[in-house]
C-alpha positions in Angstrom: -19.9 -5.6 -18.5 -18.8 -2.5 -17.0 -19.8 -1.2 -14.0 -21.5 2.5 -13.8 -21.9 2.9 -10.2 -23.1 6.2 -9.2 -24.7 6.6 -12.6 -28.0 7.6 -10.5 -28.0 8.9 -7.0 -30.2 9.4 -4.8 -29.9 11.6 -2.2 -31.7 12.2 1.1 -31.4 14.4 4.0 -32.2 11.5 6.8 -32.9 8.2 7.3 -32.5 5.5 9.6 -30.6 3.2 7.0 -29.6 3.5 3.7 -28.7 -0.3 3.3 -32.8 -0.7 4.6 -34.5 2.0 3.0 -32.5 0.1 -0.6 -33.9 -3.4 1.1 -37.1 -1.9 1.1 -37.7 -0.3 -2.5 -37.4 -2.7 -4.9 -37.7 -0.4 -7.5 -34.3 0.8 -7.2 -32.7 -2.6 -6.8 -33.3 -3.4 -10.2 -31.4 -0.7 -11.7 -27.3 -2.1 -11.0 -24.9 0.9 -10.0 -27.4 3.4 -8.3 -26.3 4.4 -4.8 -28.5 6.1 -2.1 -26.8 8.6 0.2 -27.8 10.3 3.3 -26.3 13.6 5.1 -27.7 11.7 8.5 -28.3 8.0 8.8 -30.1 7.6 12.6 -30.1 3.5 13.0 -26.8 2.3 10.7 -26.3 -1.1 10.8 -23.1 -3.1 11.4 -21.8 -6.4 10.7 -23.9 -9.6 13.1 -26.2 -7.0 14.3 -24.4 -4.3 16.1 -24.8 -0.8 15.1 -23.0 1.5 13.0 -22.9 5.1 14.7 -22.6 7.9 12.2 -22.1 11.9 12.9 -24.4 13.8 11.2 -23.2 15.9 8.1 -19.8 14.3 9.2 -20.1 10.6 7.9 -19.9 9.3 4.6 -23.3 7.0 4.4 -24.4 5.4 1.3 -24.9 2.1 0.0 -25.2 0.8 -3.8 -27.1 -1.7 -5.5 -25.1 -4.7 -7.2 -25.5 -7.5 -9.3 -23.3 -10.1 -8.8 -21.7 -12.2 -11.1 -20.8 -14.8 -8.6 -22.9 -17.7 -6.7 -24.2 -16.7 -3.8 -21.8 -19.3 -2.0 -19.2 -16.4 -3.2 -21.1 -12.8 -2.7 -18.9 -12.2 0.6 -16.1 -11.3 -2.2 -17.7 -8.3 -2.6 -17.0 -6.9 0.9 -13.0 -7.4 0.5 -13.3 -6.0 -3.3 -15.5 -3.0 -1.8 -12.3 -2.5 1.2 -9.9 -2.7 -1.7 -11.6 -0.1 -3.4 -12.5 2.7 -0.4 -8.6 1.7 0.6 -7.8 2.9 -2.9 -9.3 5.8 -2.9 -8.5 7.1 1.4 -4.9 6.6 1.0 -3.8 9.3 -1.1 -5.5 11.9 1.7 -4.1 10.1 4.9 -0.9 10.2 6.0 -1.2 6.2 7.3 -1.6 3.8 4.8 -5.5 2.5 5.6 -4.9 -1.7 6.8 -7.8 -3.5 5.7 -9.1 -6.0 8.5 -11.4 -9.1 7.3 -14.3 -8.9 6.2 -15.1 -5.4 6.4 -13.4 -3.0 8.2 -11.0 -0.4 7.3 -8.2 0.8 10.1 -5.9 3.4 10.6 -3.4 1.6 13.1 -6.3 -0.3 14.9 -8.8 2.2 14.9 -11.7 2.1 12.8 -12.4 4.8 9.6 -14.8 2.8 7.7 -17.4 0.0 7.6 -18.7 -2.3 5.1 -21.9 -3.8 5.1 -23.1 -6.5 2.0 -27.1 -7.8 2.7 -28.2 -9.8 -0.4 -32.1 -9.7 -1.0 -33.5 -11.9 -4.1 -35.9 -9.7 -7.0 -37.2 -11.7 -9.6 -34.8 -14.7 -9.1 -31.9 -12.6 -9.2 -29.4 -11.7 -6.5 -29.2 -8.4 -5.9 -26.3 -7.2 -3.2 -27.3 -3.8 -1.4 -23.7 -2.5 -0.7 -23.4 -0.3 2.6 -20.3 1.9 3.3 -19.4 4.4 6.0 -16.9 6.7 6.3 -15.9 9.1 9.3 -15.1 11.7 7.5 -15.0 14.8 9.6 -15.0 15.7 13.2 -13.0 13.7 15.8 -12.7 10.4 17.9 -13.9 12.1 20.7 -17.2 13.3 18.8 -18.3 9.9 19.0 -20.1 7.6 22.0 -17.6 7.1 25.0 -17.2 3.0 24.1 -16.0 4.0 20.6 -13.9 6.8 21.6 -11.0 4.3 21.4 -11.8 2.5 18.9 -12.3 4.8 15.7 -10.7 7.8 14.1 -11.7 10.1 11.1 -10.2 11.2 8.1 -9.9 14.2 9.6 -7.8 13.3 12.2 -5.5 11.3 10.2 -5.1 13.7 7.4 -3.3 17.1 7.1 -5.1 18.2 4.2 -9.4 19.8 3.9 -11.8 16.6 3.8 -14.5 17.6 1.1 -16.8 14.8 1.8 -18.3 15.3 -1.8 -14.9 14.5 -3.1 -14.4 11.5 -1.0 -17.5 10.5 -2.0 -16.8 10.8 -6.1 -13.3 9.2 -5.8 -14.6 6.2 -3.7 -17.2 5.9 -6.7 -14.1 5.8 -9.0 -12.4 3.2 -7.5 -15.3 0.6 -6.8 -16.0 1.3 -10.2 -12.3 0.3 -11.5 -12.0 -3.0 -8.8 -14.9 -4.7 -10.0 -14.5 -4.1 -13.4 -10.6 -5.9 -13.0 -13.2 -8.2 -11.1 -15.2 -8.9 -14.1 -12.3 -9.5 -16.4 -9.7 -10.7 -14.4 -10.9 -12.4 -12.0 -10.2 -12.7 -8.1 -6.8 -13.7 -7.6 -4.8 -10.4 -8.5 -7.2 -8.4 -6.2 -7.1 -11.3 -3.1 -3.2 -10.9 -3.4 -3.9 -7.1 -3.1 -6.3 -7.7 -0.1 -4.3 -9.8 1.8 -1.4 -7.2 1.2 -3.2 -4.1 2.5 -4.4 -6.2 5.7 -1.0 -7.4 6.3 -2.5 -10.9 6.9 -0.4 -13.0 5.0 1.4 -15.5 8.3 -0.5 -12.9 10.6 -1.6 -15.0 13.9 -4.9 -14.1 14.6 -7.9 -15.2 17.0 -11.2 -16.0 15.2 -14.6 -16.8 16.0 -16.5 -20.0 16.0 -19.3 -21.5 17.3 -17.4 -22.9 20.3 -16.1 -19.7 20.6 -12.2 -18.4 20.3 -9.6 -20.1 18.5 -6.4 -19.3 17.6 -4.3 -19.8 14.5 -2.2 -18.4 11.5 -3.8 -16.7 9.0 -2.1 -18.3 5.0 -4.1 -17.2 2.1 -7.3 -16.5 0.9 -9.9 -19.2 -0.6 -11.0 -18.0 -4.1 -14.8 -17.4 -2.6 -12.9 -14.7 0.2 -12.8 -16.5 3.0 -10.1 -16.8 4.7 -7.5 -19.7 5.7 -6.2 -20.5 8.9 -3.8 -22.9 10.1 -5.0 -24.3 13.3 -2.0 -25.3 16.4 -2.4 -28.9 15.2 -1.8 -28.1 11.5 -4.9 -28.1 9.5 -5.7 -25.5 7.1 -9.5 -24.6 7.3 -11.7 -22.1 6.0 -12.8 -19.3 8.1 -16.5 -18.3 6.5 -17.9 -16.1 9.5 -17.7 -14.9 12.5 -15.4 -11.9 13.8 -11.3 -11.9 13.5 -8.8 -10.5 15.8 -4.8 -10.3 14.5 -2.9 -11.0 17.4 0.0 -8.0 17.8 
C-alpha cells in the first residue's frame, strides 16, 4: 500500500524525545505515517545509548510511526531505506554529495549531518517501528559541545544556498515517502545497490564491532535483511548484525 507519511503531524514546542514521547502514546502509533516534530528536543537519543545533541530551533527532530512489512528479524532495513531517503532529499542543497555510513548515520566527508534512530515497540500484536531522524540544519560545528566540534557539521555550513528548515523538513517527507513505496513494490535489492553506492562501501576495509571487540575486514555486499558482509583476513564472509563500523581511509 502506499505510504502517506506526514499525513498527520504533530507538532510540539519541547520535549525531551520525540522517538519516546511516540513510545509512550500508543494512540498515535496505531495510526501508520504520522510524525511528531519538536522545535527543541532536550534528551535525543542515539544509536546503543549515547545521546543525540540537538540545537534548539536549529535541528531538524522528528520521528514517524511505521508499520513494517517485514519480520522483525529484518526491521533494521528500515534505517538504511530511511538514510537513502534523507540522502535523497540533502543532496540537491549541499555542495558534497551526503556518504551514508552503516546503519544510520549520514556524513559530509566524515562529519556527521544526520542521525537515524529505529526502536520497534509491539501494539496489539503488531510491530510498530517509531522512526527518529535528526538533522543539523542551521548554525555551525562550533555551536555544538566541544567533543563534537569535530565530529559534525550542518547544512548550513556545507551549503551555499538559505536552509528553510520547513522545506527540508517537507522534502525529506517526500522522499521517505517515494523509498518505501519502491520498498513495497520492488523489493530491497535496487535500493541496497543504491545504499551501498552512496556509502561507498562496496571492497571498503573497515573495522567493526563485536563482542570481543575490534575486528578488521572488507566490507562485500549487503544481506537482503541490511546487514552487512564482511570478509574476515582468513576469508570468511560473515554477517555483521550490530555493533558500530569504522571504514578504514
Amino acid at each position: 500500500m502506499p505510504y502517506h507519511i506526514g499525513q498527520q503531524i504533530i507538532r510540539l514546542d519541547e520535549i525531551d524525545s520525540t522517538n519516546t514521547y511516540l513510545l509512550n502514546h500508543p494512540e498515535h502509533l496505531s495510526h501508520p505515517g504520522l510524525v511528531v516534530i519538536t522545535a527543541r528536543q532536550t534528551a535525543g537519543k542515539g544509536r546503543l545509548g549515547r545521546r543525540f545533541v540537538s540545537l534548539a530551533d536549529k535541528n531538524l527532530t522528528f520521528s514517524i510511526a511505521i508499520h513494517p512489512s517485514v519480520s522483525m528479524e529484518s526491521i533494521g532495513i528500515y534505517s538504511l531505506l530511511a538514510g537513502i531517503g534523507v540522502a535523497r532529499a540533502l543532496e540537491p542543497l549541499l555542495e558534497k554529495t551526503p556518504r551514508l555510513k552503516w546503519p544510520n548515520d549520514i556524513l559530509i566527508g566524515t562529519r556527521k549531518i544526520c542521525g537515524i534512530l529505529l526502536e520497534s515497540t509491539s501494539l496489539k500484536n503488531q510491530i510498530v517501528l517509531v522512526m527518529g531522524i535528526g538533522v543539523n540544519c542551521l548554525g555551525q560545528p562550533e555551536d555544538y559541545p566541544e567533543d563534537l566540534q569535530s565530529i559534525v557539521t550542518t547544512m548550513a555550513q556545507e551549503s551555499t544556498r538559505k536552509i528553510e528548515m520547513e522545506s527540508v523538513f517537507q522534502q525529506i517527507l517526500t522522499h521517505l515517502n517515494a523509498v518505501l513505496d519502491q520498498f513495497d513494490q520492488q523489493g530491497s535489492s535496487f535500493l541496497l545497490e543504491e545504499w551501498l553506492v552512496r556509502a561507498s562501501a562496496l571492497n571498503q576495509p573497515a573495522r567493526y564491532q563485536t563482542q570481543n571487540g575490534w575486528s578488521e575486514g572488507v566490507i562485500e555486499q549487503l544481506s537482503p535483511e541490511g546487514y552487512l558482509l564482511i570478509r574476515t583476513p582468513e576469508g570468511t564472509l560473515i554477517p555483521h548484525i550490530s555493533g558500530d563500523v569504522q571504514y578504514i581511509g
